[in-house]
N, C-alpha and C positions, 0 to 999 in steps of 0.2 A: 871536362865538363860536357853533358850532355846535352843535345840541343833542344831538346825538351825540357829543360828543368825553367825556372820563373826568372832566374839567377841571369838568365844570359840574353833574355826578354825586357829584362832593366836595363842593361847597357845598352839596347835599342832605342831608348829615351833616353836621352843626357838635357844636358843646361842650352843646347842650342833649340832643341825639338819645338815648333808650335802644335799640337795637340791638339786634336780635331774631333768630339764627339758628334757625332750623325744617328738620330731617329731618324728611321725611312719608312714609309708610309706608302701607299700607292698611288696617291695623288702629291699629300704633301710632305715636305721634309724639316725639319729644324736642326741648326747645330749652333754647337757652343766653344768657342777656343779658350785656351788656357795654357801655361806653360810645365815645367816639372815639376813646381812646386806645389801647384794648383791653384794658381792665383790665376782670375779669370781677365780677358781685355775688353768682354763688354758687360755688359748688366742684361739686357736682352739677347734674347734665343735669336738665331739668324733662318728667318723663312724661304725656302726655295722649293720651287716647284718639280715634280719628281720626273723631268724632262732635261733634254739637253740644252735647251733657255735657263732653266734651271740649275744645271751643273757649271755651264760658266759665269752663271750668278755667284755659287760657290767658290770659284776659283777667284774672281775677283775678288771677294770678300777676303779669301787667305791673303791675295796679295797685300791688301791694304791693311791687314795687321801685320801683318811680317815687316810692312816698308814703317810700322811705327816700332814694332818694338824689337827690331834688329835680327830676328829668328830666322835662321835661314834653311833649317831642315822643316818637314812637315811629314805628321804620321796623323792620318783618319781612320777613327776607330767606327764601327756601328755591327747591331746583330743583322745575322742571316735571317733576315724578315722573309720567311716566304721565297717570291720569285721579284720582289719590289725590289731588291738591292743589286741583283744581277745586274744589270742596265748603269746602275752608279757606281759599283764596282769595275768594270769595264771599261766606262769612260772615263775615271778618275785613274785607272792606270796605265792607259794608252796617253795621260797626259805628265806620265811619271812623278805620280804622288802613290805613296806607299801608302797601302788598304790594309786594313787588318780587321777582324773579329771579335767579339765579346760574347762571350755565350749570354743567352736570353737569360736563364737560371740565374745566373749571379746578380743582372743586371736587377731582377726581380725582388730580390734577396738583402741588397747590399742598398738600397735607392730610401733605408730608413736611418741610414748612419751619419745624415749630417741632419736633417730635421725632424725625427724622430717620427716621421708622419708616415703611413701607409699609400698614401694619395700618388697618385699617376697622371703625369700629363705629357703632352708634345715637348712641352719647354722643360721640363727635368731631366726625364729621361738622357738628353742627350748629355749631361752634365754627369751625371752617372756614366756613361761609357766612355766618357772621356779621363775622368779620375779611375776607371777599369785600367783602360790606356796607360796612365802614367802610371800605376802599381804595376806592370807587366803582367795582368792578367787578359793578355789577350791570345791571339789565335792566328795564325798565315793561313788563311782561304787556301784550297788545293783546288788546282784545274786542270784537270786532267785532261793529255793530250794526244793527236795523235788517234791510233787504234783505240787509246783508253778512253778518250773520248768520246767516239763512235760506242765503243759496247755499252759506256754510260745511258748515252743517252737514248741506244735502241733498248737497253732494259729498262729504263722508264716508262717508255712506251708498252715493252712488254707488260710490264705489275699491272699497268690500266687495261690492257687488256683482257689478261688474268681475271680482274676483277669485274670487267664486264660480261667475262662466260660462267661466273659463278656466281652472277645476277640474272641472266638466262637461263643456267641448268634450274636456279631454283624456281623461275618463271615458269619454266616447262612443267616440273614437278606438280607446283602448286596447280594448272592449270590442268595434264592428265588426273588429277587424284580427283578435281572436280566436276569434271567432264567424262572421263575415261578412267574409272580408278582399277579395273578389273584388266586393264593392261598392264599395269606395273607387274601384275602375275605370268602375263607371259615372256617375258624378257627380265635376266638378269639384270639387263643395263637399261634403263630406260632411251638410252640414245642411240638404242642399237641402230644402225643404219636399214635395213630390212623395216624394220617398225617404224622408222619415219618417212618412208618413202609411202607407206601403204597411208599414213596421216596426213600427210600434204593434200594426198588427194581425196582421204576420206576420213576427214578430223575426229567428226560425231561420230556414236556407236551406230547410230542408226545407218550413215552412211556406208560404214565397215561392214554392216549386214547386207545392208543391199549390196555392196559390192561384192560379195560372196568368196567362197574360196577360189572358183576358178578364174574371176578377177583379179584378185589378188595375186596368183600364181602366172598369171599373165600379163601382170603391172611390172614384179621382178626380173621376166622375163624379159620387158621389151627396155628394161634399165638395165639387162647381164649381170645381175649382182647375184653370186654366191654365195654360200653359206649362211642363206636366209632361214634357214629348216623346213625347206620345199613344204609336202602338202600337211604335214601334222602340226606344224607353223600355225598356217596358212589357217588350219581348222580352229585351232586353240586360240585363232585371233578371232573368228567368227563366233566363238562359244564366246569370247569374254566380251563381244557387242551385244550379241542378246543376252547377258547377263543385265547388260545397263542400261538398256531398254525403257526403264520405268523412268531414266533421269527425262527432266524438262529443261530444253536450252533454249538459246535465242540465238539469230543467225548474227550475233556480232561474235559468239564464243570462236565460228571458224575464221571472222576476219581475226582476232586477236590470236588464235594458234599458230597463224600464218607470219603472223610479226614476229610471234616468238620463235618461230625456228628459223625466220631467215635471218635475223638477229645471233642466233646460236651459230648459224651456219658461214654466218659474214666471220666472229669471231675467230672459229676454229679454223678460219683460213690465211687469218690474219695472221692468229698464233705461230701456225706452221712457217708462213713466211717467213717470220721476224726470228724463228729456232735457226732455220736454214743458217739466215744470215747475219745472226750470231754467234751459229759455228765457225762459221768459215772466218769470221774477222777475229776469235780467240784463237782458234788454230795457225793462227799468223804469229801469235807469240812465243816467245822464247820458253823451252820446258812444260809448256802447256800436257804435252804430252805424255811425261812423267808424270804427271800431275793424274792424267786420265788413266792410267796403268797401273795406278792402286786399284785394288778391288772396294767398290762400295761405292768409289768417285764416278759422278756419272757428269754428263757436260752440263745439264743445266746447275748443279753445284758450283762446275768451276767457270759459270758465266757470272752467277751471282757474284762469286765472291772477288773478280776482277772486275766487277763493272762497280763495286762497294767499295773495292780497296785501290784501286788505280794501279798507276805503279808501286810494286810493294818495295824497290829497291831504295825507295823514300826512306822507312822505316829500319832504321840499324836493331833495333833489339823486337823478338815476338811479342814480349809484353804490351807492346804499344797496338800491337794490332788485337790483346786481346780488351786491352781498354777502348780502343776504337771502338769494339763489338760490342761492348758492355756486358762482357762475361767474365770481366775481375770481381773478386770477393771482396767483400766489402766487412766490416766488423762491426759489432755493435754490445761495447763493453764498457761500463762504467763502473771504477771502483771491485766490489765483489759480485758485481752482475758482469755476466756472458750470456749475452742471449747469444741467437739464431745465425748462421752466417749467411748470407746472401749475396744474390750476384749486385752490381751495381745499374743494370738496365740502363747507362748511359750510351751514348756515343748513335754508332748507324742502326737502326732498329732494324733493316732490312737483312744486316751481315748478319745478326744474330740468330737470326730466324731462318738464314741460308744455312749456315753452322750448325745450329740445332738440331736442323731437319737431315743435315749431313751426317751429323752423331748419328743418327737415328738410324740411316742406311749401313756405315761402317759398322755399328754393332750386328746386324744382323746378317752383313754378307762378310767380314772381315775377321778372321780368329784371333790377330792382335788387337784389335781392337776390344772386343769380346773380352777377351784375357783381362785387359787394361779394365773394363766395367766392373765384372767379376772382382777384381783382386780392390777395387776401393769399395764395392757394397757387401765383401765379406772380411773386409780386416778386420779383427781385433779391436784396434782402438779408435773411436768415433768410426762403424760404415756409414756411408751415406746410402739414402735411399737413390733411387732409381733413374729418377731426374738429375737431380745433383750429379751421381756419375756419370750420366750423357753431359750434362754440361762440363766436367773433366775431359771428357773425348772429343766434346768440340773446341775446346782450349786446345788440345791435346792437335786436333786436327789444323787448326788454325801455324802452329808452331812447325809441322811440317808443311804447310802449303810456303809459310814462311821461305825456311830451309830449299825447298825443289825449287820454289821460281826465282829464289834471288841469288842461289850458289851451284844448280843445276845438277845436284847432288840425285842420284837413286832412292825410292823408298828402300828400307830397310827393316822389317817385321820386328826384327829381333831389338831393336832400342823404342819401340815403341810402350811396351811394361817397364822396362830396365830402366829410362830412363827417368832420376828423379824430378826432374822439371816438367813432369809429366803433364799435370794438373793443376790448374791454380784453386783448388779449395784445400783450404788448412784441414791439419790433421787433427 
């Protein structure tokens, strides 16, 4: 029996278990006890505050129905709220009470099957996750430890950062095109470094003119930076300031360019940092290396997908990591309709999207891989379009990350078409 199947999740609840449904809230919490039957021991929701005042409120409360109705194991069920369960989670099993999970989905779904009502409240809710509980539809929390822990929680830090330089890049944007839009002409990249050393100091166009060219070639000069495109740069930037000449600004435009690129500039420094040393703390694990020795896999790939998957030596079959990902297929047929097949978009949105974008590299730098695209958007019967075969290569990709980190095995070109488990989209 497999340990994922529901089957071996029921025999986690027997006749002895008291069952412990928990709403958590970020202030406040409610739970409800009950047994395997589902026969409840109080009538009222139990209120506790989402503190460690609050959690030995809880604990007393279990004791004092346990000491009436003889139950001497305890399992608490509640969702992954957020960041509000961490903290209850934590303490409730450093006090060795078994935590467990209900997905929010079910809870949302299943919460009209005793009173036929759509209604939501503090005091239901927990009553729902606690008959989650005794059906064994629940979940074991994974906490990853160790290095895994650490690359966890500096890639979270990382994505927020991520997302703070692609609130800048587009800050900058938006503010040269309004200010400066005849520069986005002289530079391919708008963040060239040349180009923003001469704007720190000379935001407005009118500034760049008066600094003229041989300021300007004199400004890079005493910063040493090369391959600025010395004086035809240097002219091309003075042509597109008297170009813009006719705009009207206010002197708050240079206090706000200055925000924005120190802002850019704090990030991209952040970023670098946090690359460094999340190389070096993945490069500590086991096979990493095989890993990066495929052609296409690059480190920020295989930081994502270990800072997503933790240790993958958890997982006995690929499948499960590709349902983690929520790149399993899903069906949608009733009777003599077949529609559309589709991924199931469950599980880490983050591994999917790391996966994805890793399909995306493998096809274009990898000929197995290639191959592998090729031969399911040119078969015969049902091709898939284009997507859909990248999502095959990242299933595909997923199944060897698999295999390298948990058996230390070599890639192998040659079983990457060949092999029928290639893909998880029906044919």
């Amino acid at each position: 029996m497999k340990n994922s199947t529901r089957a071996k999740k029921l025999h986690q609840v027997s006749e002895h278990h008291l069952i412990i449904g928990v709403d958590i809230g970020s202030e406040k919490n409610y739970a409800r006890a009950m047994n395997w039957r589902g026969e409840e021991y109080t009538k009222k929701a139990f209120f506790f505050p989402n503190n460690e005042k609050g959690f030995l409120l809880l604990i007393k409360w279990i004791e004092e129905i346990q000491a009436r109705s003889g139950l001497t194991e305890v399992i608490i069920g509640c969702e992954p709220t957020g960041v509000y369960w961490l903290c209850f989670k934590q303490y409730l099993t450093k006090k060795g009470f078994k935590i467990v999970t209900v997905n929010t989905l079910h809870v949302h779904r299943s919460k009209e099957l005793d009173d036929n009502s759509p209604s939501k409240d503090d005091k239901k809710d927990p009553r729902v996750i606690a008959d989650l509980v005794r059906e064994g539809r629940f979940f074991e929390p994974y906490d990853p430890q160790g290095d895994y822990a650490e690359i966890r929680s500096l890639f979270n830090v990382r994505e927020s950062v991520v997302k703070n330089m692609a609130r800048a890049r587009n800050r900058m944007q938006a503010w040269l095109r309004r200010n400066f839009p005849e520069y986005l002409n002289c530079y391919s990249k708008y963040d060239s470094k040349g180009g923003l050393a001469v704007l720190e100091i000379a935001s407005l166009p009118r500034d760049v003119y008066e600094l003229g060219i041989d300021g300007i070639l004199l400004l890079w000069k005493s910063k040493k930076m090369r391959g600025t495109g010395g004086r035809k740069k240097a002219e091309k930037l003075v042509e597109a300031a008297a170009a813009n000449m006719w705009l009207d600004y206010c002197a708050a435009e240079k206090v706000a360019f200055l925000y924005i690129l120190e802002d850019f500039r704090r990030n991209s420094e952040r970023l670098e940092e946090l690359d460094r040393t999340l190389e070096e703390q993945v490069r500590r694990l086991p096979n990493v290396a095989k890993l990066l020795s495929i052609r296409g896999v690059g480190m920020q790939t295989v930081v994502g997908f270990i800072a997503e998957v933790g240790d993958v030596n958890r997982f006995s079959d690929p499948k499960q990591l590709v349902k983690l990902a929520g790149l399993n297929a899903i069906n949608n047929e009733s009777c003599k309709k077949v529609g559309e097949h589709r991924i199931s978009k469950r599980g880490r949105s983050a591994l999917r999207r790391v996966m994805y974008e890793a399909a995306g590299s493998l096809i274009a730098w990898n000929s197995a891989f290639k191959a592998l695209q090729v031969k399911y958007t040119t078969r015969t019967t049902n091709p898939l379009k284009r997507r859909q075969a990248r999502v095959v290569v990242a299933c595909k990709a997923l199944r060897i990350f698999h295999a390298i980190l948990r058996k230390g095995v070599d890639f192998d070109p040659s079983k990457v078409i060949h092999d029928p488990a290639a893909g998880m989209m029906p044919a």
